[in-house]
C-alpha positions in Angstrom: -10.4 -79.0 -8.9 -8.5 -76.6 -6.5 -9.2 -73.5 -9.5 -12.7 -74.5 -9.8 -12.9 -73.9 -5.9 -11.3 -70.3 -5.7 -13.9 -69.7 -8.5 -16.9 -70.3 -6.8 -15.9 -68.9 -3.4 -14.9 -66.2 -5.3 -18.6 -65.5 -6.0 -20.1 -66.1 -2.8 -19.5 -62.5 -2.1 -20.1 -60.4 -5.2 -21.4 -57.6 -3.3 -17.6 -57.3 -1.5 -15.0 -55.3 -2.3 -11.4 -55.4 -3.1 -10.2 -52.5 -1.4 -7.4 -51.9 0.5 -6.9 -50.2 3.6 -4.2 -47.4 3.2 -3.2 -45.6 6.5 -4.3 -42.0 6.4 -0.5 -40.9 7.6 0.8 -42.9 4.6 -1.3 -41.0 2.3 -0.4 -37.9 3.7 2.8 -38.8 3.3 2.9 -39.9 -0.5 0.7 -36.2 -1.0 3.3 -34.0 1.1 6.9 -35.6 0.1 6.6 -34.3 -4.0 5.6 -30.7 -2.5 8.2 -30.8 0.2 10.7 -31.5 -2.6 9.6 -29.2 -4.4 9.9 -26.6 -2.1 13.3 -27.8 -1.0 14.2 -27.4 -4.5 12.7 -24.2 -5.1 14.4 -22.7 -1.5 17.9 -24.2 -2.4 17.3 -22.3 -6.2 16.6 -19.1 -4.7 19.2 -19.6 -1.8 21.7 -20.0 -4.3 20.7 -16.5 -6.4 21.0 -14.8 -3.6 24.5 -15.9 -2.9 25.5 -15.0 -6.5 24.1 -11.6 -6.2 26.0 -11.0 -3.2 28.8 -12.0 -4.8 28.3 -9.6 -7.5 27.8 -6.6 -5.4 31.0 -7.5 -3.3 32.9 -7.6 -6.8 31.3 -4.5 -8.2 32.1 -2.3 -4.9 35.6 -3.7 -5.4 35.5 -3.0 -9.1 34.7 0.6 -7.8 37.3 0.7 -5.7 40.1 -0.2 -7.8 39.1 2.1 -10.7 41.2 5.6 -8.7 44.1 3.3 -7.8 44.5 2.2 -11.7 44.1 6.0 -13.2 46.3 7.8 -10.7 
């Protein structure tokens, strides 16, 4: 009885829809948080090849300078 209910009140209002009501900042939200990770991602990646040029000019320019102390 109770199924046969939901059924019929179910088609009173065929014209209805079922949407739902998402909050515009929540879909801003699910749009910008992949690209802000991604660009977190992409800064950290290119943060950290800087560092390991640096840190391949310091050794080179101490390369260089240990090359006169070494022949002499």
């Amino acid at each position: 009885m109770i199924y046969l209910q939901l059924a019929v009140q179910a088609q009173v209002h065929p014209n209805k829809q079922n949407d739902i009501a998402i909050n515009p900042l929540t879909g801003y939200l699910i749009i910008s948080l992949p690209l802000i990770v991604l660009l977190a991602i992409t800064g950290y990646r290119k943060c950290q090849a800087q560092i390991v040029r640096r840190r391949i000019t310091k050794l080179e320019k101490l390369w260089r300078l240990n090359i006169p102390e070494k022949t002499s």
